[in-house]
Residue frames as a rotation matrix with the C-alpha (Angstrom) as fourth column:
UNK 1
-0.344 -0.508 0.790 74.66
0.511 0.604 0.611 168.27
-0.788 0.614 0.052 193.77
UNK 2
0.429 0.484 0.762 71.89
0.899 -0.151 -0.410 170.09
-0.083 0.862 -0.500 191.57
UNK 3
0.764 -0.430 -0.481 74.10
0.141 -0.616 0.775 173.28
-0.630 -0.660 -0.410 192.60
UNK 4
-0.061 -0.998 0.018 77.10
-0.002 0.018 1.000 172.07
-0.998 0.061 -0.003 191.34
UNK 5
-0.312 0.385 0.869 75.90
0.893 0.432 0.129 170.85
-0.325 0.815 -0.479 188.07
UNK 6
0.870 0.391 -0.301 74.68
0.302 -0.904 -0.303 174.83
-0.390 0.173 -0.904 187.58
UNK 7
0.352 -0.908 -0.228 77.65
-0.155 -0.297 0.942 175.82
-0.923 -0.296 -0.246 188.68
UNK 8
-0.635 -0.546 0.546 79.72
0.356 0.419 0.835 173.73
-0.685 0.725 -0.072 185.74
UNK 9
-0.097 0.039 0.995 77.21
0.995 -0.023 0.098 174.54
0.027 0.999 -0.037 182.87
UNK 10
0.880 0.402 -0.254 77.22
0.366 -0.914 -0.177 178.06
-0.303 0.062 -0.951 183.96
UNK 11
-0.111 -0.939 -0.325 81.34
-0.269 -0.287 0.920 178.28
-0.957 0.189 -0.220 183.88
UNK 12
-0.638 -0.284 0.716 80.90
0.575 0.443 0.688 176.41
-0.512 0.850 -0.119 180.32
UNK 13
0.784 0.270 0.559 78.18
0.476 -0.839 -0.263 178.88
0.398 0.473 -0.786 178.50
UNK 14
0.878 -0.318 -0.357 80.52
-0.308 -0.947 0.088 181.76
-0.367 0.033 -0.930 179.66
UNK 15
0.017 -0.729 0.685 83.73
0.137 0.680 0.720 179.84
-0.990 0.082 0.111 178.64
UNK 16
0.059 0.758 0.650 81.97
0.902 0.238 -0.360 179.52
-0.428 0.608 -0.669 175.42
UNK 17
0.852 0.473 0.223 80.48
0.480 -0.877 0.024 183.30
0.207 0.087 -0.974 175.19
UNK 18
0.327 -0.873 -0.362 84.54
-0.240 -0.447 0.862 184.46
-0.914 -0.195 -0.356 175.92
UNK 19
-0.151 -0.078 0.985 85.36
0.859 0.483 0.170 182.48
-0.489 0.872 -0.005 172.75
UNK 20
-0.851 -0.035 -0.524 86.18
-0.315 -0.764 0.563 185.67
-0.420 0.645 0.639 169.83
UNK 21
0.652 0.747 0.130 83.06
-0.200 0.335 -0.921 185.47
-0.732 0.574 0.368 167.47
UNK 22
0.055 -0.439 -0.897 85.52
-0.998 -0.061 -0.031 184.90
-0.041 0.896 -0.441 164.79
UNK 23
-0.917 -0.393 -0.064 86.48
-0.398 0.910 0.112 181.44
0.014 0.128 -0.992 165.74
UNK 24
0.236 0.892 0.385 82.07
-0.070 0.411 -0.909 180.85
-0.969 0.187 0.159 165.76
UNK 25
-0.922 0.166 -0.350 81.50
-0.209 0.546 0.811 178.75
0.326 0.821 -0.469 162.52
UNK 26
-0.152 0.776 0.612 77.30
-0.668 0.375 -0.643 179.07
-0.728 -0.507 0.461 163.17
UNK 27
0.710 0.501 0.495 76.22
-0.044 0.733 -0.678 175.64
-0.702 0.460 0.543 161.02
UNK 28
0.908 -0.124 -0.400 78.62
-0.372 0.198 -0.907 175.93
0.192 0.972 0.134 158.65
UNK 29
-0.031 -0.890 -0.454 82.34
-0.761 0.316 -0.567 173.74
0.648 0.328 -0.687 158.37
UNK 30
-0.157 -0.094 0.983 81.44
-0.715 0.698 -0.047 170.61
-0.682 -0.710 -0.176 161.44
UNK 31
-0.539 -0.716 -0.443 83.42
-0.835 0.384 0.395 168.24
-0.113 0.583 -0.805 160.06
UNK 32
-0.930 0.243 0.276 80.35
0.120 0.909 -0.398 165.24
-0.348 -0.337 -0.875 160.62
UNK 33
-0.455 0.881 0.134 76.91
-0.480 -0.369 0.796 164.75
0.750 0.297 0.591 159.30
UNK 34
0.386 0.121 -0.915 76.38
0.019 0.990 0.139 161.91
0.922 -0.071 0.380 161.35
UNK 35
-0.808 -0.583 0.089 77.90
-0.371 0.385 -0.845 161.03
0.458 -0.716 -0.527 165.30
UNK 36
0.663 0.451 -0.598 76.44
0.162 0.693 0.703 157.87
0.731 -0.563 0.386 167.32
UNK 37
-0.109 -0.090 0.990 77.32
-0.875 -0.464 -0.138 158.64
0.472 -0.881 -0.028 171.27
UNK 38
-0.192 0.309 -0.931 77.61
0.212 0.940 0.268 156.69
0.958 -0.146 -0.246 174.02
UNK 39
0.221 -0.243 0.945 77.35
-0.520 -0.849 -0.097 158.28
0.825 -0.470 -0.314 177.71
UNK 40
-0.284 -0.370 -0.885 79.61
0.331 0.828 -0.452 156.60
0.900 -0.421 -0.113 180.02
UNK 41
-0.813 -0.150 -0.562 78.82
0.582 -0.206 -0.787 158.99
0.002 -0.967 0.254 183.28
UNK 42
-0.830 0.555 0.051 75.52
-0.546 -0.829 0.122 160.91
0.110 0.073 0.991 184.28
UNK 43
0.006 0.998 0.067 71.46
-0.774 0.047 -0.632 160.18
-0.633 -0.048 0.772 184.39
UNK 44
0.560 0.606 -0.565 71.96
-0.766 0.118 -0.632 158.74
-0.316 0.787 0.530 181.21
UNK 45
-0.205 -0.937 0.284 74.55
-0.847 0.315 0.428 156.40
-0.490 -0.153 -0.858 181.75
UNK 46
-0.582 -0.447 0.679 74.86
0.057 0.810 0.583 153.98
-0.811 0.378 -0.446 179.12
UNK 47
0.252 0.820 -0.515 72.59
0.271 -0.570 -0.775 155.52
-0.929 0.055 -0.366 177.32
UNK 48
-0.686 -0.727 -0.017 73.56
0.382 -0.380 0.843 155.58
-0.619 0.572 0.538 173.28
UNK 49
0.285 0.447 -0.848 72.38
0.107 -0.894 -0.435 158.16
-0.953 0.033 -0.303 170.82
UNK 50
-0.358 -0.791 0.495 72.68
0.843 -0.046 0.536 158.70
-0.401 0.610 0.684 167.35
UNK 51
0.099 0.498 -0.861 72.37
-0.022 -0.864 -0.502 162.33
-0.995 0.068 -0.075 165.59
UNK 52
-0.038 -0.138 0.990 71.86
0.999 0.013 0.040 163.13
-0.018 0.990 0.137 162.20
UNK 53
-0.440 -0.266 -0.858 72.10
0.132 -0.964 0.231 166.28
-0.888 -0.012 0.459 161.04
UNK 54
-0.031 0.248 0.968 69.79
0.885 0.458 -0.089 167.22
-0.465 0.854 -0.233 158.66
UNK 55
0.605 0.297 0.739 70.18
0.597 -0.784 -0.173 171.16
0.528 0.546 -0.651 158.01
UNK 56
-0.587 -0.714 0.381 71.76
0.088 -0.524 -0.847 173.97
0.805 -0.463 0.371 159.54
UNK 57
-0.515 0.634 0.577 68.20
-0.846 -0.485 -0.223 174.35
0.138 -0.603 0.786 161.85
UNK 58
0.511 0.859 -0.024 67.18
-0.860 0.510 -0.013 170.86
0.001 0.028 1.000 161.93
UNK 59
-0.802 -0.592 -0.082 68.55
-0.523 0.761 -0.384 167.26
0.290 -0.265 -0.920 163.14
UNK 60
0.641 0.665 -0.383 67.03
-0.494 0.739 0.457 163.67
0.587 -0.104 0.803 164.31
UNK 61
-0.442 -0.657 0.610 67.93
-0.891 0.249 -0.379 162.09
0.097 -0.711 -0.696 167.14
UNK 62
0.303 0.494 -0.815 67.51
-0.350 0.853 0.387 158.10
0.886 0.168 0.432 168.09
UNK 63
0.069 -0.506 0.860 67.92
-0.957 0.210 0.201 156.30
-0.282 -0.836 -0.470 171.10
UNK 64
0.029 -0.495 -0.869 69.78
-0.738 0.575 -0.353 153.46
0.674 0.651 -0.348 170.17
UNK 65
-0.262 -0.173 -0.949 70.50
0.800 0.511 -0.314 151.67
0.539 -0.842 0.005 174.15
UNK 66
-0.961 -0.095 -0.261 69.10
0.277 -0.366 -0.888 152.71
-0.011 -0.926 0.378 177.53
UNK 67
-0.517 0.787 -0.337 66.26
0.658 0.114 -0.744 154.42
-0.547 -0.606 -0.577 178.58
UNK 68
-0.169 0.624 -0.763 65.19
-0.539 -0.707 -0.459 156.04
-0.825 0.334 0.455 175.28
UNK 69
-0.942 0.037 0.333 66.00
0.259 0.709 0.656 152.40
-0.212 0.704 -0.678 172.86
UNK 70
-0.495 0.602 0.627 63.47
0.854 0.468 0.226 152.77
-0.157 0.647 -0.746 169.87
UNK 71
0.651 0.618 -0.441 62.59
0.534 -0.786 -0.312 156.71
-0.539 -0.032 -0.842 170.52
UNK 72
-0.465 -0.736 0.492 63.65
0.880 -0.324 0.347 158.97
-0.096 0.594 0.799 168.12
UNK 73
0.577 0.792 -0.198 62.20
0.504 -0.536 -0.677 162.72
-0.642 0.291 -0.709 166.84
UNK 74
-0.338 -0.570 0.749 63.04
0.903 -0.420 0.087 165.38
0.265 0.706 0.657 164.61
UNK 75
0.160 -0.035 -0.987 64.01
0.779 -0.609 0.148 168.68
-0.606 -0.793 -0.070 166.37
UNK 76
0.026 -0.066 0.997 63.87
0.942 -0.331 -0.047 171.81
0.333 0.941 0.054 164.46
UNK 77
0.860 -0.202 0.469 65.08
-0.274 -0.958 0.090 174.55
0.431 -0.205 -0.879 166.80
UNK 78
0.512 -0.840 0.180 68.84
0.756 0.540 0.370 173.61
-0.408 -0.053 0.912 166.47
UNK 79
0.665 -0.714 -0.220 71.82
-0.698 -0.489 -0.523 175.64
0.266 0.501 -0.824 166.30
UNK 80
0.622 -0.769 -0.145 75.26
0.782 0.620 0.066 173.70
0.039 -0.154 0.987 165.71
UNK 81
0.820 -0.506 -0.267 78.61
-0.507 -0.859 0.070 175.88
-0.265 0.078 -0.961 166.47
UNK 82
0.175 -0.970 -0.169 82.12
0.548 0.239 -0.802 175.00
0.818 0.048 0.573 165.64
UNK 83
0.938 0.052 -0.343 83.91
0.339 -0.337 0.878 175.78
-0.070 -0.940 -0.334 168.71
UNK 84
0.149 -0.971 0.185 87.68
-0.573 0.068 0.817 174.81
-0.806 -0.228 -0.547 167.33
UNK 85
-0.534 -0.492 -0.688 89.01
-0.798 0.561 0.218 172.14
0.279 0.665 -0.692 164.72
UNK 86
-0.757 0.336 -0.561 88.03
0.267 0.942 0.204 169.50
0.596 0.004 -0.803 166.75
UNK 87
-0.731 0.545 -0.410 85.04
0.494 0.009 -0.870 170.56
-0.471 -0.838 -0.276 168.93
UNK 88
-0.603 0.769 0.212 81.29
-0.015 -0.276 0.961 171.18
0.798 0.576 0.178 167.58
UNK 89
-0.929 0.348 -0.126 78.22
0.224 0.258 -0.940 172.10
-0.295 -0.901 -0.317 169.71
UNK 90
-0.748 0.659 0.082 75.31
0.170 0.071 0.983 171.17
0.642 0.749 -0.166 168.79
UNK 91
-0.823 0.534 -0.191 72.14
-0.112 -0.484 -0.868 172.78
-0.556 -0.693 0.459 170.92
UNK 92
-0.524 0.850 -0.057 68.37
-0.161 -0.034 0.986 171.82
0.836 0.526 0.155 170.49
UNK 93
-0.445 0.799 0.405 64.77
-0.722 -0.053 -0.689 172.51
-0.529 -0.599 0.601 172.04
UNK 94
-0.937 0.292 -0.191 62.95
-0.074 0.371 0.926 169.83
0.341 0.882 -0.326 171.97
UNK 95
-0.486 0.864 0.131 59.39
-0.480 -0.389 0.787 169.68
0.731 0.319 0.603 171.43
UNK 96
0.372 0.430 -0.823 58.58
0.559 0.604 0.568 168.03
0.741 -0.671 -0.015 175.10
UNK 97
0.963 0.269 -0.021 60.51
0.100 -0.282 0.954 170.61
0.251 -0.921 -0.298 176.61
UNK 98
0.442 -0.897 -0.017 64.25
0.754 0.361 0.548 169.49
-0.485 -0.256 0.836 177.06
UNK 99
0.576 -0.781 -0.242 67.16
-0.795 -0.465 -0.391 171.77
0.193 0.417 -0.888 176.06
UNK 100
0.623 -0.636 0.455 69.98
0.454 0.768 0.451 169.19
-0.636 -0.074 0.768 175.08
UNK 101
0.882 -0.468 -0.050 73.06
-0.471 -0.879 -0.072 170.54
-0.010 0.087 -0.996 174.87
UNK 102
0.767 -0.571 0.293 75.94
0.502 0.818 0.280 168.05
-0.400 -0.068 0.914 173.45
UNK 103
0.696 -0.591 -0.408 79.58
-0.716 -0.607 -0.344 168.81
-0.044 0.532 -0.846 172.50
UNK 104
0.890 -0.426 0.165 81.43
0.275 0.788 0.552 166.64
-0.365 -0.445 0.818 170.83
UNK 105
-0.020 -0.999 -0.047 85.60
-0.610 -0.025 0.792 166.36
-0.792 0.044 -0.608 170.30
UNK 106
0.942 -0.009 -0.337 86.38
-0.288 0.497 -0.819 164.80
0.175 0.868 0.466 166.71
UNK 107
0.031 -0.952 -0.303 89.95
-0.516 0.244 -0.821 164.32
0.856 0.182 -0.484 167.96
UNK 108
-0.803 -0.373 0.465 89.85
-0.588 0.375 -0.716 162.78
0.093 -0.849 -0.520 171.33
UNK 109
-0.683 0.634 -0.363 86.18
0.030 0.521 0.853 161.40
0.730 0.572 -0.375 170.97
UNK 110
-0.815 0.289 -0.502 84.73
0.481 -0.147 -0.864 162.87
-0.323 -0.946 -0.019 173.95
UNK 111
-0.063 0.844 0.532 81.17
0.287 -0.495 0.820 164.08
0.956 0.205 -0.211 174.45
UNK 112
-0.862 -0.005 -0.507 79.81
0.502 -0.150 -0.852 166.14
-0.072 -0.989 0.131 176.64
UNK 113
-0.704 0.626 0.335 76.62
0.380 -0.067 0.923 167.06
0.600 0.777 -0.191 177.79
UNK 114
-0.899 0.420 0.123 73.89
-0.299 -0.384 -0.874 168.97
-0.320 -0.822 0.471 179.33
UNK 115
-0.453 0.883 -0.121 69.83
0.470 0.352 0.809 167.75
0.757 0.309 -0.575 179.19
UNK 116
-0.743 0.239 -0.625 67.85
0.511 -0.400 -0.761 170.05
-0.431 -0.885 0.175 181.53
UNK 117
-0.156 0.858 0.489 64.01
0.479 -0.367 0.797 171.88
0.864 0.359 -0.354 181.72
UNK 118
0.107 -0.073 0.992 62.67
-0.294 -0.955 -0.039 173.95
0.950 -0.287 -0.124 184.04
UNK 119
0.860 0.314 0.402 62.79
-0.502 0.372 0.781 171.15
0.096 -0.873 0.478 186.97
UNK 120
0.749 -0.609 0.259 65.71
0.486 0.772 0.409 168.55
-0.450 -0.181 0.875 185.92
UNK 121
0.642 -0.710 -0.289 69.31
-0.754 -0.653 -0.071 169.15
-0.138 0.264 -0.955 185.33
UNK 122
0.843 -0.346 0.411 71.80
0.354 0.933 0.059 166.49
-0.404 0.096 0.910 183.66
UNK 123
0.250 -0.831 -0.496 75.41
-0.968 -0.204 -0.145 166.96
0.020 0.517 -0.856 183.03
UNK 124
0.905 0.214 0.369 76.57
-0.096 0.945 -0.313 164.07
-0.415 0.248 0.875 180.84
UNK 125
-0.002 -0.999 -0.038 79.97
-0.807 -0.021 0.591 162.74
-0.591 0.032 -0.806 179.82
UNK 126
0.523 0.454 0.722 80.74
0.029 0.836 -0.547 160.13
-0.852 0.307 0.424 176.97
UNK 127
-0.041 -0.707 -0.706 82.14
-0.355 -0.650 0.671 159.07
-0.934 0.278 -0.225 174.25
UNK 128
0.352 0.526 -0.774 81.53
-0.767 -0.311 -0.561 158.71
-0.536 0.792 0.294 170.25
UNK 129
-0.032 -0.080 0.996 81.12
-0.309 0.949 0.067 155.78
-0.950 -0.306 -0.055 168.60
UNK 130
-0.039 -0.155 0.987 80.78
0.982 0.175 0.067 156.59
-0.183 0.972 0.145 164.81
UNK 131
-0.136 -0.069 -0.988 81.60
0.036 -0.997 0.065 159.75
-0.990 -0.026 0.138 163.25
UNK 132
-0.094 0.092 0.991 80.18
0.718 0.696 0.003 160.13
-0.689 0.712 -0.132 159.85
């Protein structure tokens, strides 16, 4: 299973990394300061989330429901891309360790997601509950 789960976030970084560099927008035109998450599939199932954005290099996450309710930090090795019109990825290290890797859709309201260190791997699926 941990295999497969490579697999997929390896086809998506190159997916991604095929993407002209024109259509990259690094930090600048994602259309949200603000998006509150839920994940319906994955580790983190039920699991909701809200980001803030608070710079082009800097964001705060919260755990709102599930197994992170009442934890929150502020992550400051963050890059957001525009991907498309409706698709933003937003990518931080955080200071325990974790790459979290989230992309959401502003038009369909899908998230996706990877959470993974040098032992665990999580591909995560979900969808957005305030866009702000």
């Amino acid at each position: 299973m941990n295999k497969l789960f490579t697999k997929i976030s390896v086809i998506l970084l190159a997916a991604i990394s095929l993407l002209p560099f024109s259509s990259l927008s690094m930090a600048h035109g994602h259309d949200f300061s603000s998006v509150t998450y839920t994940w319906t599939e994955g580790a983190f199932k039920g699991g909701k989330y809200k980001l803030d954005i608070l710079g082009e290099k800097k964001l705060k996450w919260e755990g709102l429901a599930g197994p992170e309710k009442d934890m929150s930090a502020i992550e400051e090795k963050v890059s957001i891309i525009k991907l498309d019109d409706n698709r933003t990825l937003i990518t931080w290290l955080e200071a325990v360790g974790y790459t979290v890797t989230v992309i959401v859709n502003t038009k369909s309201g899908d998230v996706h997601g990877v959470v993974s260190n040098q032992k665990e791997h999580y591909m995560l699926v979900g969808k957005t509950d305030k866009l702000k």
